[in-house]
C-alpha positions as CSV (number, residue, x, y, z in Angstrom):
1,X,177.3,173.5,-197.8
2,X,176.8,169.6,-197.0
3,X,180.5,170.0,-195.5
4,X,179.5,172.8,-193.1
5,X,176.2,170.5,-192.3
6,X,178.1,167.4,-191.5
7,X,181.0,169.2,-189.7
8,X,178.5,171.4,-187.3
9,X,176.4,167.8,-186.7
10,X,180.4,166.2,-185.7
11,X,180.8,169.2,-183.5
12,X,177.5,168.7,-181.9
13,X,177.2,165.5,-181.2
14,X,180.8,165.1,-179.8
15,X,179.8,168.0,-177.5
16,X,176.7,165.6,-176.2
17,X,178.9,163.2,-175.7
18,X,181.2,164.9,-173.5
19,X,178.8,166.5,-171.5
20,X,179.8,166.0,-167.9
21,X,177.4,163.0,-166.3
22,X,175.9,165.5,-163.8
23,X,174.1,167.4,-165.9
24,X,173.1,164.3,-167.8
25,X,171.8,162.5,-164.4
26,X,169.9,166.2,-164.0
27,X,167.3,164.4,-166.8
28,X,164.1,163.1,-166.0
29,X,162.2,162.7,-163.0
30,X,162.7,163.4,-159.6
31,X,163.2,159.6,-159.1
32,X,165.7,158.9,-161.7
33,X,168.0,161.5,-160.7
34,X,167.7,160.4,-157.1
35,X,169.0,156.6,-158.2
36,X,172.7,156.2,-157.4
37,X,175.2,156.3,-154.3
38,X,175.1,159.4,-152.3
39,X,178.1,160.2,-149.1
40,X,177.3,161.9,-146.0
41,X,178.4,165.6,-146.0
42,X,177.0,166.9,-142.7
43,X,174.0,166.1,-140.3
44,X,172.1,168.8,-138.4
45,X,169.0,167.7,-135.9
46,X,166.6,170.0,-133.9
47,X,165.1,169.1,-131.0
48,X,161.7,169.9,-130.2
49,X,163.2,172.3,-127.6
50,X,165.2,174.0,-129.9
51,X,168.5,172.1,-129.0
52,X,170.5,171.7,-132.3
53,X,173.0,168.8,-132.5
54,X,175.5,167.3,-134.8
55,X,175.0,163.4,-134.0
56,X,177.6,162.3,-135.9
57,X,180.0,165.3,-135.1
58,X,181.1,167.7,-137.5
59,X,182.9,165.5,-139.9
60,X,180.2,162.6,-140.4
61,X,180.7,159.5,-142.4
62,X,177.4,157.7,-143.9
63,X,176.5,156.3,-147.5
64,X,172.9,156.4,-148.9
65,X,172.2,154.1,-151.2
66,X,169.0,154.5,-153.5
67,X,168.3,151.8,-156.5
68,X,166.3,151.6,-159.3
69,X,164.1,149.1,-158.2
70,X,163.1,150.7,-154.9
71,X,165.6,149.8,-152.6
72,X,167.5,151.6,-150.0
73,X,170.0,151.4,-147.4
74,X,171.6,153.8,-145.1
75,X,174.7,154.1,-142.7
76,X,176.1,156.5,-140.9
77,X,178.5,156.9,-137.9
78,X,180.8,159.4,-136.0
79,X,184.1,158.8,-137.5
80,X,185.6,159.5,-134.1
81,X,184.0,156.8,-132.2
82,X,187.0,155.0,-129.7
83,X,187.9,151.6,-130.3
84,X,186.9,148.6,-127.6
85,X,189.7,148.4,-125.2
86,X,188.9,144.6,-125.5
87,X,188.4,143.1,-128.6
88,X,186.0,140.1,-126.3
89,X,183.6,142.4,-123.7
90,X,183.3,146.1,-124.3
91,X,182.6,148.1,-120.9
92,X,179.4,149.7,-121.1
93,X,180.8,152.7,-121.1
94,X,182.4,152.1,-124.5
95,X,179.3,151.1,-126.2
96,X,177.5,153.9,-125.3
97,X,180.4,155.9,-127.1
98,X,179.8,153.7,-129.7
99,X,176.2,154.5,-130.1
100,X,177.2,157.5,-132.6
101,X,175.8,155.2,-135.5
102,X,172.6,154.7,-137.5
103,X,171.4,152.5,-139.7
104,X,168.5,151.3,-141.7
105,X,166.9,149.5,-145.3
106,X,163.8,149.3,-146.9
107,X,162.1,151.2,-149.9
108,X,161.7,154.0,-151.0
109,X,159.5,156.1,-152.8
110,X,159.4,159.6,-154.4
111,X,156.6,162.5,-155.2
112,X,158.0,164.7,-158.5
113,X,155.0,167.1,-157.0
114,X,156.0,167.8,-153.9
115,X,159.5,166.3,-154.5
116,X,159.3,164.5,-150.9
117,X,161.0,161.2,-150.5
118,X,159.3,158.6,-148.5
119,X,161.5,155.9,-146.9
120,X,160.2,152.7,-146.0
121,X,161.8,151.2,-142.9
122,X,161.9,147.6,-142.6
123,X,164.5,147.0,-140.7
124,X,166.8,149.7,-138.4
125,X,169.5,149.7,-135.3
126,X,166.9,151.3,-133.7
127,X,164.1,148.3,-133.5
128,X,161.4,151.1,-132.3
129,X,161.8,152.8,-136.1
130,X,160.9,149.7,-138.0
131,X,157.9,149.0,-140.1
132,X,157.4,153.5,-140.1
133,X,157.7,155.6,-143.5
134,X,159.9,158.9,-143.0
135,X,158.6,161.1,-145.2
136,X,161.1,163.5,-146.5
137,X,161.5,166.7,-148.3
138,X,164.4,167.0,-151.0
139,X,166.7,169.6,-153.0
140,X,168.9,168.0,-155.3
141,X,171.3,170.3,-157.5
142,X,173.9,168.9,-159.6
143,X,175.7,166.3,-157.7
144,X,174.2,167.8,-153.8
145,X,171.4,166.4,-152.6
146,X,169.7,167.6,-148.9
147,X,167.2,165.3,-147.5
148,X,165.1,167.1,-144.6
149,X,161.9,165.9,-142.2
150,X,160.8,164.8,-139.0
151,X,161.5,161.7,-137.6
152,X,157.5,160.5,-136.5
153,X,158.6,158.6,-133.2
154,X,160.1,161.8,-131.8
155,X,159.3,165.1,-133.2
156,X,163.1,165.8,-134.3
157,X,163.8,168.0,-136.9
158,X,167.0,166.9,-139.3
159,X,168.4,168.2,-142.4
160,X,171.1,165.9,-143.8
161,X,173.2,167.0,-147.0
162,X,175.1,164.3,-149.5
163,X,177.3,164.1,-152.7
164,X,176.6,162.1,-155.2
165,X,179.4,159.2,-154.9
166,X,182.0,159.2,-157.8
């Protein structure tokens, strides 16, 4: 009897141990499970006419970056983008093909209520965005996470989807 005991407590707590981590990182709060390195899987904005768009084309690279202690920082850019004919002065016309990138940092916070997360932006390519808080609604399951809102300046709808980074 003590044999079956000890060799069903073996079996079960090797099976803990090899549980894959996404189901352990699916523990605890909203906010916890959120901590970590996210990729950019696609991009989708609406504008308030109804216009859909893919800003950073159909094959998007970005990283989200979400730590512990409230920190966050975000890039994201059109993998496509053409390179400066001239390493010294582009053309204007080159940098406004360039333009197919974002980024900004700040902190973040999270609601387990209404599982929103609230970005704060302290800094941002786009100078008009800092100092505003982008609040955010989220879906995380397993290692896919969507992020959707509307950015306050403008109106426009997004819905951006990531992977948890391995």
């Amino acid at each position: 009897m003590k044999r079956s005991i000890f060799a069903f407590s073996a079996i079960t707590a090797l099976g803990l141990v090899l549980l894959p981590s996404s189901i352990v990182a699916q523990q605890g709060t909203l906010r916890q499970q959120l901590v970590g390195t996210w990729t950019l899987v696609s991009e989708e904005t609406t504008a308030q006419n109804g216009t859909k768009e893919q800003p950073y084309g159909p094959n998007p690279r970005g990283i989200l970056i979400l730590d512990a202690s409230g920190r966050y920082a975000t890039v994201r850019a059109r993998p496509d983008r053409p390179k400066f004919k001239s390493s010294s002065q582009p053309t204007t016309e080159e940098l406004v093909a360039a333009r197919a990138f974002g980024a900004h940092f700040g902190t973040w916070s999270v609601s387990d209520a209404d599982k929103t997360l609230t970005l704060h932006l302290e800094s941002a390519l786009r100078p008009n965005n800092e100092g505003t808080d982008v609040k955010n609604s989220v879906s995380l399951v397993g290692d896919e996470l969507k992020v959707s809102g509307v950015i306050p300046a403008t109106g426009v709808r997004f819905e951006v989807a990531y992977r948890r980074a391995r």
